[in-house]
C-alpha positions in Angstrom: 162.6 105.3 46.0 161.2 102.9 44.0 162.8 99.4 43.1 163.6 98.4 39.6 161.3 94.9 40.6 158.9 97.3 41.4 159.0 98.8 38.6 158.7 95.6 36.8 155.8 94.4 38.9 153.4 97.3 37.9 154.7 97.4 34.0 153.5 93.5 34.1 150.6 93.9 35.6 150.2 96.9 33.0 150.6 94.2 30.2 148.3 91.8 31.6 145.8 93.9 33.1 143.0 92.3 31.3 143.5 89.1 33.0 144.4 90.7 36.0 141.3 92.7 35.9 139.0 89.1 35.5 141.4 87.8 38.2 140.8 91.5 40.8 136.9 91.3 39.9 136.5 87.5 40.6 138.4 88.1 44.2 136.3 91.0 44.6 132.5 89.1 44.5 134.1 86.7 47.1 135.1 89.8 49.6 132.0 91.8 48.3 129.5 88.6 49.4 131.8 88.0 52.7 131.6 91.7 53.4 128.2 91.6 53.1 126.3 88.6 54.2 128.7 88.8 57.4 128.2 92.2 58.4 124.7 91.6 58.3 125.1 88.9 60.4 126.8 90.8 63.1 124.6 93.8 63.0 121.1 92.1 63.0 122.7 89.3 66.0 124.0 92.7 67.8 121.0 94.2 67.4 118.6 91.4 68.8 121.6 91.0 72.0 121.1 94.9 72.5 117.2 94.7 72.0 117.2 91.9 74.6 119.4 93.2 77.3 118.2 97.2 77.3 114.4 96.1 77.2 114.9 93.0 79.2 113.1 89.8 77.5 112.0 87.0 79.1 114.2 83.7 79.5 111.1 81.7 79.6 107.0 81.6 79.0 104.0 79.8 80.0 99.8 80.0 79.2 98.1 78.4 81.0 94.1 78.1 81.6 94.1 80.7 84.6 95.8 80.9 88.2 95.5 83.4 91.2 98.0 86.4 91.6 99.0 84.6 94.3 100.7 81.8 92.6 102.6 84.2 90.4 104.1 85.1 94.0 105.3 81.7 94.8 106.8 81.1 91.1 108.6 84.6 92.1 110.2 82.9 94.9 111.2 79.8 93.2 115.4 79.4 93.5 116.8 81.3 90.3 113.6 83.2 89.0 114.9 86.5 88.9 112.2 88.5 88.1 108.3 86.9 86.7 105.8 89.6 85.0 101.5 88.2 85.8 99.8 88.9 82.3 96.6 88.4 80.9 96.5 87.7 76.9 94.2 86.7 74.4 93.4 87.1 70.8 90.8 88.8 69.6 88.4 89.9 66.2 89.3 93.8 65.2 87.4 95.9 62.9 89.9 98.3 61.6 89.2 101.0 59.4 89.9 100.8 56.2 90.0 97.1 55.9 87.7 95.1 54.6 88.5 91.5 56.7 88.5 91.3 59.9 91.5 91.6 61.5 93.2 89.5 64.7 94.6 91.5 67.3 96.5 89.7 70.2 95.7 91.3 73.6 98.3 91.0 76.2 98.1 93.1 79.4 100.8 95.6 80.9 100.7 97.6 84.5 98.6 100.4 84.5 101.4 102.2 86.8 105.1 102.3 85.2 106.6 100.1 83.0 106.3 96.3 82.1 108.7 94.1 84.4 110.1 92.1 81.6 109.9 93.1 78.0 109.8 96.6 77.8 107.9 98.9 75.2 109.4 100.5 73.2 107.3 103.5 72.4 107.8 105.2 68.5 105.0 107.2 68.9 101.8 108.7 71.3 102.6 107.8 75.1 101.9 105.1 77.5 98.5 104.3 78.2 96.6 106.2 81.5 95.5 104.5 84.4 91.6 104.1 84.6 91.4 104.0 81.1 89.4 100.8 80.0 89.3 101.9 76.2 93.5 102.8 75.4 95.9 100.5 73.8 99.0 100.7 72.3 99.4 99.0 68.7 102.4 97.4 67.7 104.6 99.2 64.6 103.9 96.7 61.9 100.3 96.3 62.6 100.0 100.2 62.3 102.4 100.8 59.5 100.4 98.2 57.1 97.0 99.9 58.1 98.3 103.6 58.2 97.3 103.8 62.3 98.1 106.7 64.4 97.5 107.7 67.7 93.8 109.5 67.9 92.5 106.6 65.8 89.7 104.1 67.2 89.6 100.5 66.0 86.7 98.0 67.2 87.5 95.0 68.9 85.2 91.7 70.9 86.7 91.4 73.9 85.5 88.4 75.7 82.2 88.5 73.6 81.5 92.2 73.3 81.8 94.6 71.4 84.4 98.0 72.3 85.7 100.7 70.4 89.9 101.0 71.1 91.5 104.6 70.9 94.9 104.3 70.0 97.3 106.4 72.3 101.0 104.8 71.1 102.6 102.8 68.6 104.9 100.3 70.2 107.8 98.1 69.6 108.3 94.6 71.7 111.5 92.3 72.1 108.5 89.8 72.0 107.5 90.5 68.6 110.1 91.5 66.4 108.7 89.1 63.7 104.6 89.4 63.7 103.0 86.4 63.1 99.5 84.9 64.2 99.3 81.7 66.7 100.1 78.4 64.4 101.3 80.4 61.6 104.9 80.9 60.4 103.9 83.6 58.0 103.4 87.5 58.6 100.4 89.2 57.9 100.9 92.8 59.7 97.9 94.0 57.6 95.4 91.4 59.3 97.6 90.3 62.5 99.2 92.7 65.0 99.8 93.0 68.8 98.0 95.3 71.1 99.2 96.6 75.0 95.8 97.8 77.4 96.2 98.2 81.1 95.9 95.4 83.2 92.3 96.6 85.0 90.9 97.1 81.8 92.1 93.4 80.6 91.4 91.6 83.3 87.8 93.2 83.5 87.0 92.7 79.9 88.0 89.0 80.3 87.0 88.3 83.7 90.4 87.8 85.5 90.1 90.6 88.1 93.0 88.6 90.3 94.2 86.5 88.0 96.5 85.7 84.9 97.2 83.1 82.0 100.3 84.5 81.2 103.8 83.9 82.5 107.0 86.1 81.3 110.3 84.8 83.7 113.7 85.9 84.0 116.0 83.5 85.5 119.3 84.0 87.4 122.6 84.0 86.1 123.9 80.4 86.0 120.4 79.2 87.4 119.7 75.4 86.3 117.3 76.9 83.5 115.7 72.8 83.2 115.7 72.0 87.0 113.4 75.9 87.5 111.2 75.3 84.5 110.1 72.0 85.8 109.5 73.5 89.5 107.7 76.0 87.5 105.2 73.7 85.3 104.7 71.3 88.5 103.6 74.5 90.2 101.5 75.7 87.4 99.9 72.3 86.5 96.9 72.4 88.1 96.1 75.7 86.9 96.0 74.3 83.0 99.5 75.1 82.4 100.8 73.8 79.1 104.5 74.0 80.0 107.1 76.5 79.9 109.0 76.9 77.1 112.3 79.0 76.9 113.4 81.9 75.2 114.5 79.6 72.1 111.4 78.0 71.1 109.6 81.5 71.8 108.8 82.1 67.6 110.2 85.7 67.4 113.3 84.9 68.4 113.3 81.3 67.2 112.6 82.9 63.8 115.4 85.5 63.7 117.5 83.4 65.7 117.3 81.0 62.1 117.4 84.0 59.8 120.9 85.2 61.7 122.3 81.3 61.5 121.2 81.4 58.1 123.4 84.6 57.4 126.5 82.6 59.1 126.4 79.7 57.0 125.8 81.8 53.3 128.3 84.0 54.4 130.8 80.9 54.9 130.2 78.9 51.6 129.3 81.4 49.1 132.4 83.2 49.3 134.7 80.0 49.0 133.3 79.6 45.5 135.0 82.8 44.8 137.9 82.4 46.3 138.5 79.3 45.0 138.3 80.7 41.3 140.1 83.5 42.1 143.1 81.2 42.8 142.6 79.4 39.9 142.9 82.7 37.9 145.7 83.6 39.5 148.1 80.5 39.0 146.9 80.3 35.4 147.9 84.5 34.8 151.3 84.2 36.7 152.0 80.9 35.7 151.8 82.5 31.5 153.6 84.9 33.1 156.8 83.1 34.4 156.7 80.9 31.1 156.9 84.2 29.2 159.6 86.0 31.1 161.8 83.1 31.5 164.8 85.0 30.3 164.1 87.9 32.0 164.4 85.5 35.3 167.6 84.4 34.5 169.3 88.0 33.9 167.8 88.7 37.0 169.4 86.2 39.3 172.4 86.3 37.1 173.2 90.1 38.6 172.3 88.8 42.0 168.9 88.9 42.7 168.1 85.8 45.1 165.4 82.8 44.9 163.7 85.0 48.0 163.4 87.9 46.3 162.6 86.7 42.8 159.7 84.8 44.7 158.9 87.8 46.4 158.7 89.9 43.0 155.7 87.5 41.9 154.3 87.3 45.0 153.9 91.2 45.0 152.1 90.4 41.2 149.7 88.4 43.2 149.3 90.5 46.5 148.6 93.6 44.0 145.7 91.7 42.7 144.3 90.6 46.1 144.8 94.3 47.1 143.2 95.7 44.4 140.1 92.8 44.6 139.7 93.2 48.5 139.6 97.2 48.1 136.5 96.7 45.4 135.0 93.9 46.9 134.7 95.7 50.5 133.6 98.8 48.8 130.5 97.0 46.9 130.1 94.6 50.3 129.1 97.4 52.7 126.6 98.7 49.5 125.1 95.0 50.0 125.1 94.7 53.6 123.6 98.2 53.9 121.2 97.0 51.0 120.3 93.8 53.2 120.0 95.3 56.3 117.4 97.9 54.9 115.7 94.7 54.0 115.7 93.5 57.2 114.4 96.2 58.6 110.9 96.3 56.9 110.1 93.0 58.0 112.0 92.3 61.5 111.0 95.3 64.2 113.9 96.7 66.2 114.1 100.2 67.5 116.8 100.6 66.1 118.9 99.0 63.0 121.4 100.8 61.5 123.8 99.5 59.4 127.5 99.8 60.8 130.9 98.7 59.0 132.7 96.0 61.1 136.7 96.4 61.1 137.5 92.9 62.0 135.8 91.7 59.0 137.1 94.1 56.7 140.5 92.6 57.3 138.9 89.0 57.8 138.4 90.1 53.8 141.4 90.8 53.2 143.3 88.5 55.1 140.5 85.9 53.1 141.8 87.6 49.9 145.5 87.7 50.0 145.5 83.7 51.5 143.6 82.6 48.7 146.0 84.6 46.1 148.6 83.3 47.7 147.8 79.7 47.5 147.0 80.3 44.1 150.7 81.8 43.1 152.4 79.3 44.9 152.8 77.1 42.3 154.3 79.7 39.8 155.9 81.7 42.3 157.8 77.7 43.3 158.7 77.6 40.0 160.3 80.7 39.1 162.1 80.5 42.4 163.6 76.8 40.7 164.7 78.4 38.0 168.1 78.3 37.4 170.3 81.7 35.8 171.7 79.1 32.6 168.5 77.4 31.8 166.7 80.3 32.0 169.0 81.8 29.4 168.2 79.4 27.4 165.0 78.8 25.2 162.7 76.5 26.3 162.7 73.2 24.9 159.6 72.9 22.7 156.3 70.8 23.8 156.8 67.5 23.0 154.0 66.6 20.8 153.0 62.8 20.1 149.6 60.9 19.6 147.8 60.9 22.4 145.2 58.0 23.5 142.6 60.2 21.3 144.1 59.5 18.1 145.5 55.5 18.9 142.1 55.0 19.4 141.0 56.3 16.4 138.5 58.9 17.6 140.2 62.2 15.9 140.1 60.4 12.5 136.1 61.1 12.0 136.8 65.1 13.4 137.4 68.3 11.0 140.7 69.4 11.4 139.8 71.8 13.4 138.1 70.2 16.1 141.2 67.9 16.0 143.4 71.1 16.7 140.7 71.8 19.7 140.6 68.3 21.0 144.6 67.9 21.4 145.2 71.2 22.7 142.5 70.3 26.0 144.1 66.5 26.3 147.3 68.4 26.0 146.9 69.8 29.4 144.9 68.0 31.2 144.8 69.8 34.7 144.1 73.2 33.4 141.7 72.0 31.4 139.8 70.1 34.2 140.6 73.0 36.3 138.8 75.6 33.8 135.6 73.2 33.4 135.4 73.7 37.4 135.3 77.1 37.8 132.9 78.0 34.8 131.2 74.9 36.6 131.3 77.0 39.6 129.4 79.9 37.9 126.7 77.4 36.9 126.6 76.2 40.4 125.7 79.8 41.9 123.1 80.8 39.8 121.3 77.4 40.4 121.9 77.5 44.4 119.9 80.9 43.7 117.3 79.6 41.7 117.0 76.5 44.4 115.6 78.7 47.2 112.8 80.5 44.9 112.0 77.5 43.6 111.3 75.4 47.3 109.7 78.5 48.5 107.7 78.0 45.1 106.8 74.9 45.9 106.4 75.3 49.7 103.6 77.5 48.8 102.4 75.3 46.5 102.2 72.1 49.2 100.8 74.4 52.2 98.2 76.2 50.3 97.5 74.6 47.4 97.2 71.0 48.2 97.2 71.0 52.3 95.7 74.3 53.4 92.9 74.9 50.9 90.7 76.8 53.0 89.6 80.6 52.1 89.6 81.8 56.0 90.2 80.0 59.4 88.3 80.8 62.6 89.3 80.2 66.2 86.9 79.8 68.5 87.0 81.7 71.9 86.6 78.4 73.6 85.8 74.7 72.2 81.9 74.8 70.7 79.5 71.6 70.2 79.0 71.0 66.8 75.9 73.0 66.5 78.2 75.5 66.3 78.8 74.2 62.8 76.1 74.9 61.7 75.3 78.5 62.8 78.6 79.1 60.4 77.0 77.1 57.6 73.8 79.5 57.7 76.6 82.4 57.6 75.9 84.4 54.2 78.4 83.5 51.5 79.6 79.8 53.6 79.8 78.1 50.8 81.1 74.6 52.8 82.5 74.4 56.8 85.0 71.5 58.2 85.6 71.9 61.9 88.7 71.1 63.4 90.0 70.3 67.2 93.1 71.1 68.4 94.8 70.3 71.8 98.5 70.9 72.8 100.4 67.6 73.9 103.9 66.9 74.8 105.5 63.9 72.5 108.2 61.9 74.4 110.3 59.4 72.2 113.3 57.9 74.1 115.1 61.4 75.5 113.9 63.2 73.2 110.8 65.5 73.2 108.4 68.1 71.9 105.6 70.6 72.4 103.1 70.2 69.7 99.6 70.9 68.6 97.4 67.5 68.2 94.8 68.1 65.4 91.5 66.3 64.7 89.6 66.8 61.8 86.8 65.1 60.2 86.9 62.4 57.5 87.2 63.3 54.6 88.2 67.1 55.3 88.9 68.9 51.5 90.0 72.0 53.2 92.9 71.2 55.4 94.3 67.9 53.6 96.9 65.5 54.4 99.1 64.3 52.1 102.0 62.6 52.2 105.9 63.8 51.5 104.4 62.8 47.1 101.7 64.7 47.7 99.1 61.5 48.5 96.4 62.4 50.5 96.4 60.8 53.9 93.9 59.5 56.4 94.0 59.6 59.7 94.2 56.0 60.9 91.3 54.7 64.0 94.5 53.4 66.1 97.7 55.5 65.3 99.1 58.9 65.4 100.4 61.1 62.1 103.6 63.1 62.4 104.8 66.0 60.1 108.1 65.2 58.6 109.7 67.4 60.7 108.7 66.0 63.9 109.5 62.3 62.4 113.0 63.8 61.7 113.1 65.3 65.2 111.6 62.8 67.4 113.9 59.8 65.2 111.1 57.6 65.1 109.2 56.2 61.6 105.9 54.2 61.1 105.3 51.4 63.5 107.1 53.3 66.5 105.5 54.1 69.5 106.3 57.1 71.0 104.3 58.5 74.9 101.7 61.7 74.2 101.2 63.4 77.0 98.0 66.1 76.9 98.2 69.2 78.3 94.8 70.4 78.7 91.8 69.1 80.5 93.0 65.7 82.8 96.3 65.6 81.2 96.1 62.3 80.2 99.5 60.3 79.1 99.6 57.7 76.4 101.3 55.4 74.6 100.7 55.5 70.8 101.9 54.3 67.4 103.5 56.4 64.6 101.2 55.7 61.8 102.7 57.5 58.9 104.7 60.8 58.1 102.4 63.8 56.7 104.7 66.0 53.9 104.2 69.4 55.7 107.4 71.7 54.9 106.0 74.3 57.7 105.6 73.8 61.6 105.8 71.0 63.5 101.8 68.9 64.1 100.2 65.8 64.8 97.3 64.2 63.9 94.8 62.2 65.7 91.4 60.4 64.6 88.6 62.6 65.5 86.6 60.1 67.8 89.8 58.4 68.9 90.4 62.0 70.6 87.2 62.8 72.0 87.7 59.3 73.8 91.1 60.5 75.4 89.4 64.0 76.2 86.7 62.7 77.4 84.6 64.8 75.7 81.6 64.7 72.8 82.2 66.3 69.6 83.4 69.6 70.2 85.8 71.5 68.2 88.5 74.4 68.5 87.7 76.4 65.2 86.8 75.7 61.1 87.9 75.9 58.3 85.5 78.2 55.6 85.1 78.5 51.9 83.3 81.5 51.1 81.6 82.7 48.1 84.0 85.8 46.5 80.5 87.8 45.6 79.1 88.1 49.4 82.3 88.5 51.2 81.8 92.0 52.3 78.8 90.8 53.9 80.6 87.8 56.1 83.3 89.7 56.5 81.4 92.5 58.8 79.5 89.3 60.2 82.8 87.5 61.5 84.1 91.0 62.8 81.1 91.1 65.5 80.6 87.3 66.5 81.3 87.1 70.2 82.2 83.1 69.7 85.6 83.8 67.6 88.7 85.9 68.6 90.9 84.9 65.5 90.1 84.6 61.9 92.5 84.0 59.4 92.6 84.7 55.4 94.7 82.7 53.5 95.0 84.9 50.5 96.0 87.6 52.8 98.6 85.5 53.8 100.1 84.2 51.1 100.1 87.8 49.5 101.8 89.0 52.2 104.8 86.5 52.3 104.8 87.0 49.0 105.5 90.7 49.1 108.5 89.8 51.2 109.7 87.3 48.5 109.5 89.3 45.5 111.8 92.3 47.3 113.9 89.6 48.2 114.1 88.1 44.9 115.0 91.3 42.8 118.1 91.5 45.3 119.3 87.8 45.2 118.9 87.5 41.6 120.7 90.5 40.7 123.4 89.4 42.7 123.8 86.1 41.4 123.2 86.9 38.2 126.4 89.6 38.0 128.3 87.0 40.4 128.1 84.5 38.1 128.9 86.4 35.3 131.6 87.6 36.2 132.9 84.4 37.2 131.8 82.9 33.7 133.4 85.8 31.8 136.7 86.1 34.1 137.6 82.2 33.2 136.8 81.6 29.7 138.3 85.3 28.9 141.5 84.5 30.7 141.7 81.5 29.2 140.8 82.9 25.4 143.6 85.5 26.1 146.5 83.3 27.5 146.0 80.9 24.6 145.7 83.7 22.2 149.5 85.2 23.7 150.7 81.7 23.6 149.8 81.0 20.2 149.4 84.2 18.2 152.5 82.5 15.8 150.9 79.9 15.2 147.5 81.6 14.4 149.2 83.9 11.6 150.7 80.2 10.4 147.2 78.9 9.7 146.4 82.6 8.1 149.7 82.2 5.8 148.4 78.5 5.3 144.8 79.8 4.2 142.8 79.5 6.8 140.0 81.8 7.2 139.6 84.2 9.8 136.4 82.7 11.3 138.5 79.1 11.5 141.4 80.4 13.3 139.0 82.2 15.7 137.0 78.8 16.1 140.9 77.0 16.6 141.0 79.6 19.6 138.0 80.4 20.9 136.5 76.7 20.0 138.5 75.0 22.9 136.9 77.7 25.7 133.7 77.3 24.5 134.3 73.2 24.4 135.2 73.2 27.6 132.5 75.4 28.9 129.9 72.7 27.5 131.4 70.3 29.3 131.1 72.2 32.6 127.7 73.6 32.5 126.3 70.2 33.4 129.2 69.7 36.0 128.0 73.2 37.1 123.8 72.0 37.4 125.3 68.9 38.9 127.7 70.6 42.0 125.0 73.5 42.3 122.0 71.0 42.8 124.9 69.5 45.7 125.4 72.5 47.4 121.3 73.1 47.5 121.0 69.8 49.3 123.8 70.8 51.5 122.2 74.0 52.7 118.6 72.5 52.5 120.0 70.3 55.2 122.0 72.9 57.4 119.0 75.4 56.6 116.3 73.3 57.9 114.4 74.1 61.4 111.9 73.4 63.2 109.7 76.1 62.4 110.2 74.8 58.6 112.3 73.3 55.9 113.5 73.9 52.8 112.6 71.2 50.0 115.2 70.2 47.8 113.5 71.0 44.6 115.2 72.5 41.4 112.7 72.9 38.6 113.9 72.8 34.8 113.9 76.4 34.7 116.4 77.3 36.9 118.4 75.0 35.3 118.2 76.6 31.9 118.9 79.8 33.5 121.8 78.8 34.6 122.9 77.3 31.1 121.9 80.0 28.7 123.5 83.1 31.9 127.0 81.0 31.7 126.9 80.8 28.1 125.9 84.3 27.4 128.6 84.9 29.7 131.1 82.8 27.9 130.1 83.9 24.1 130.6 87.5 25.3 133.9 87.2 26.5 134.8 85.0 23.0 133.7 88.3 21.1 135.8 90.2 22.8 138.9 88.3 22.4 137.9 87.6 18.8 137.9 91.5 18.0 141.6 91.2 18.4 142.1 88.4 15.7 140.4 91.3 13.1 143.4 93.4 13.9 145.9 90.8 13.5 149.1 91.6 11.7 150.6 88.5 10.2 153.6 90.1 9.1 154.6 91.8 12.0 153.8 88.7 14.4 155.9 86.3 12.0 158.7 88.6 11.9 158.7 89.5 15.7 159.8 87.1 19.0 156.8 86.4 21.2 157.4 89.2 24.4 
């Protein structure tokens, strides 16, 4: 049977159920974006720890020049090595069909009996390739998805300098490669970059490494001292040309969706405390009008023995309803975004297998999250109905003490209509709600500008790497380093309209403990297609006597200009030197170095030889370079910058349209739930007094200004606390967001900005319609006549 408090509960929650509605909605975006972003979190992190385990990836990795079979024996028996898989890989050009650029294809061996050691194939289509087959290999998913592949198909490939037609038996997934993208890049291309699997006889033959290998894949014990085996490892490997192991975090798959997942965690944690913080703002403001109002009905209450406990208990049920009724929606519409995400995911980030699965735990996380937060929020109201006492609730409440406020002893309210005087002493008046309204309209400002903050750094990401740094229209790597006569066979190329050559060597930086793996760059003077500028977009040059660092590196290495940090190279003699940190170069991508030209060539001991160049072409005779570069026996990479950047930008937009609808309904509703709450309390509190200034002769449109006015005052004045808190929390997650692979700049442009104005206060006006419909159906009479219920 149901109680008569009961009873009450869901008849007051009847009569307010507008407010509670903004109150349930607000409570359910924070649960919806909890649900979500969390559950994304857990399945794509599950995912990757089931990927990893069933198809056994590699703790650890190391290229190096090229070493005997034999030595891959002794690394085997090397205290905790577990298990060590011999590979051959390389990159090479591909013609595939269909496309007009050449493509880069990066060639990595597997046994031509049974399966890989370490990381597994796993194979979606066709079959494994056959023994004695020099001309099979397996494609990897993306790279066949983007260029509609199949098994049956033939793509041409330079392997080692000639020529040879591919047939494609499978199409295979790798725990190596779940994000594609090409050596020194960040960015996926799948269309012009993707892996392929051949036999090891047919790899090491095409390359000439019958016996050998320049490719390391380790597993390590459990509880092995992972730093003590890798350095065993790269003192064994050294004279071979090994450029040091690196583990399974720094491998850039999982480096990159090991980010992406940490990324989830942290949005998931401070998004949804906006929300919850509003939602108990909402709360103590509804029950807190509603305590005020039934004030007599508290009294009668405990007057025929109802208890502090259990009139507490009554409102607390008020706000536990709400939370109920918020978590319920709000999980419902998270697993639609976390299913939405993870489908996301999936087209860019290749698992077997990623389904999206409801977690239990953080369904009641939700709404455990859900009723704390209404809670808090009633405790205040629900305190002081429970202080009530039976005879002064009985009797009617004293009214406001009204005197002249600092406002009008200072004169200011003397030069304001009398309207805007009404406006400006209700808001000084109460002081606390008031500053507690700006702040969570300020909060709806705030989300739709942390939004806008990541399109506009990726915005202007893209505009620093290839727009003012990378200005190149396509890259070439060369198979090995080339003389610079090599420079100009490429200028005679048809359609080279200009070639800079670059050099690149890989070098370990040591400052104090702290250290990195990096790629040391020369280019020449004056280079126009691969500039460097500084972090306000000053072009750079590369001093005779010092060393530039990427911001990133700076950051990571703690050292500035005029330190001197110890370069070790890892190639060639493997020279060590000491060095001073020039200046900081403003890249927002990767982690480099830059050296003079000649000053390098010194250190290598070398003439002028270079690793690749950088090519601007001529748009009208590309088709003819294009099947040039795809048959040149002295490059095995060739990248096009377009393709890249519209690529990435594919991913962006689809992420886009999701985020912004998000935040734009997010932040609406909080905009709408606040100022319409507001609006409606005040109009319940003073509906008496509105028919007063009717009676008096006011107009309809100045009584609705007298209510609405002080809403939409207060909303001005929290919009630019709103563009103020938001651009906060953007530096807060540019900073807990940032990794080594890149960074997000803390850049808010004007637009986002207005967004964010003209969203809340289209948000705001709406709701002040809505309450002003009421005032047109006002009955003066009858409110004059009757007690306020």
């Amino acid at each position: 049977m149901v109680s008569a408090l009961t009873r009450l509960c869901w008849r007051d929650l009847w009569n307010m159920r507008a407010q509670a509605l903004a109150a349930v909605l607000v409570v359910a975006c924070g649960v919806a974006t909890f649900v979500g972003m969390r559950s994304t979190y857990e399945v794509l992190l599950k995912a990757q720890q089931d990927y990893y385990v069933a198809y056994r990836f590699a703790d650890v990795f190391v290229h190096l020049k090229r070493a005997p079979l034999a030595v891959a024996t002794r690394i085997s028996a090397i205290p905790g090595v577990a298990r060590v898989q011999a590979r051959v890989v390389s990159d090479v050009t591909l013609d595939v069909p269909g496309l007009r650029e050449p493509a880069t294809g990066h060639i990595v061996s597997i046994p031509d009996q049974g399966w890989p050691t370490l990381n597994l194939l796993h194979l979606r289509s066709g079959r494994y390739t056959a023994p004695g087959r020099d001309d099979e290999a397996l494609v990897s998913a993306a790279f066949a998805d983007a260029n509609h592949l199949h098994a049956g198909q033939q793509i041409g490939a330079v392997l080692n300098g000639r020529w040879k037609q591919l047939r494609i038996v499978g199409i295979a997934l790798s725990p190596e490669y779940i994000y594609e993208a090409g050596a020194g890049s960040i960015f996926p291309d799948s269309r012009h970059y993707g892996v392929l699997w051949m036999g090891d006889d047919a790899v090491a033959t095409a390359f000439g490494m019958d016996g050998a290998f320049n490719d390391l894949a380790l597993a390590l014990e459990r509880g092995a001292n992972a730093p003590e085996v890798i350095a065993r490892i790269d003192r064994e490997l050294a004279v071979y040309g090994g450029l040091g192991s690196i583990t399974r975090d720094d491998q850039l798959s999982n480096r990159f969706i090991s980010d992406e997942i940490a990324q989830n965690r942290i949005t998931a944690t401070y998004v949804p405390a906006i929300f919850f913080c509003v939602a108990m703002f909402l709360l103590q403001t509804v029950l807190s009008r509603l305590v005020d109002t039934q004030r007599a009905q508290i009294g009668l209450m405990k007057a025929f023995g109802y208890g502090n406990a259990r009139v507490a208990l009554h409102y607390l049920l008020f706000a536990a309803l709400i939370a109920a009724a918020g978590a319920s929606v709000g999980v419902g519409a998270g697993l639609a975004l976390g299913s939405s995400l993870t489908s996301l995911y999936d087209r860019y980030y290749h698992f077997p297998q990623l389904q999206y699965r409801s977690d239990l735990p953080i369904v009641i996380l939700a709404f455990v999250a859900s009723f704390a937060a209404s809670i808090i929020g009633a405790t205040t109201s629900v305190a002081k109905a429970a202080r009530l006492m039976p005879v002064e609730a009985l009797r009617a409440p004293p009214p406001p003490a009204f005197a002249s406020g600092w406002v009008e002893r200072i004169g200011l309210v003397r030069h304001l209509a009398v309207t805007w005087r009404m406006i400006v002493r209700n808001i000084l008046r109460q002081p606390i709600k008031s500053l507690l309204s700006c702040l969570a309209i300020a909060c709806a400002s705030a989300i739709l500008v942390t939004g806008g903050f990541f399109f506009d750094a990726i915005d202007y990401l893209f505009d620093v790497q290839f727009q003012q740094i990378e200005r190149q229209d396509a890259t070439l790597v060369f198979t090995q380093p080339l003389p610079y006569r090599a420079v100009y066979a490429l200028e005679s190329l048809p359609g080279v309209l200009r070639v800079e050559p670059f050099r690149e060597v890989p070098v370990r930086l040591v400052a104090g403990y702290r250290t990195r793996r990096v790629s040391l760059s020369a280019v020449v003077p004056g280079a126009q297609m691969h500039r460097l500028v500084d972090e306000r977009g000053v072009a750079l040059r590369v001093p005779p006597d010092g060393m530039l660092l990427s911001s990133q590196l700076a950051d990571t290495l703690h050292v500035r200009a005029g330190d001197r940090i110890t370069m070790e190279v890892l190639e060639g003699k493997r020279q060590i030197r000491d060095i001073t940190v020039a200046g900081r170069v403003g890249e927002l991508v990767g982690m480099h170095a830059y050296l003079d030209e000649q000053a390098l060539a010194r250190l290598l001991g070398e003439g002028r030889n270079w690793s690749g160049a950088w090519l601007r072409i001529d748009s009208r005779t590309t088709d003819r370079l294009y099947t040039t570069l795809k048959r040149m026996p002295a490059v095995n990479a060739v990248a096009i910058r377009q393709s890249v950047i519209d690529s990435f930008r594919k991913i962006i937009d689809e992420s886009v349209r999701l985020s912004t609808s998000i935040n734009f309904a997010f932040a609406c509703i909080i905009a709408f739930g606040v100022a319409y709450n507001g609006m409606r309390i005040a109009y319940s509190e003073r509906v008496q007094q509105l028919a007063s200034l009717r009676v008096l002769g006011f107009t309809r449109a100045e009584v609705a200004w007298i209510l609405l006015g002080e809403q939409f005052f207060l909303a001005a004045v929290a919009m630019p606390v709103g563009l103020m808190l938001g651009y906060g929390l953007a530096a807060l997650l540019a900073r807990r967001l940032a990794t080594d692979l890149y960074r997000f700049p803390l850049v808010v442009e004007p637009a986002t900005f207005g967004y964010a104005i003209v969203v809340t206060a289209g948000a705001v006006a709406l709701s002040g319609l809505v309450v002003a419909w009421r005032l047109r159906s006002l009955d003066i009479v009858a409110v004059l006549k009757a007690r306020e219920s």
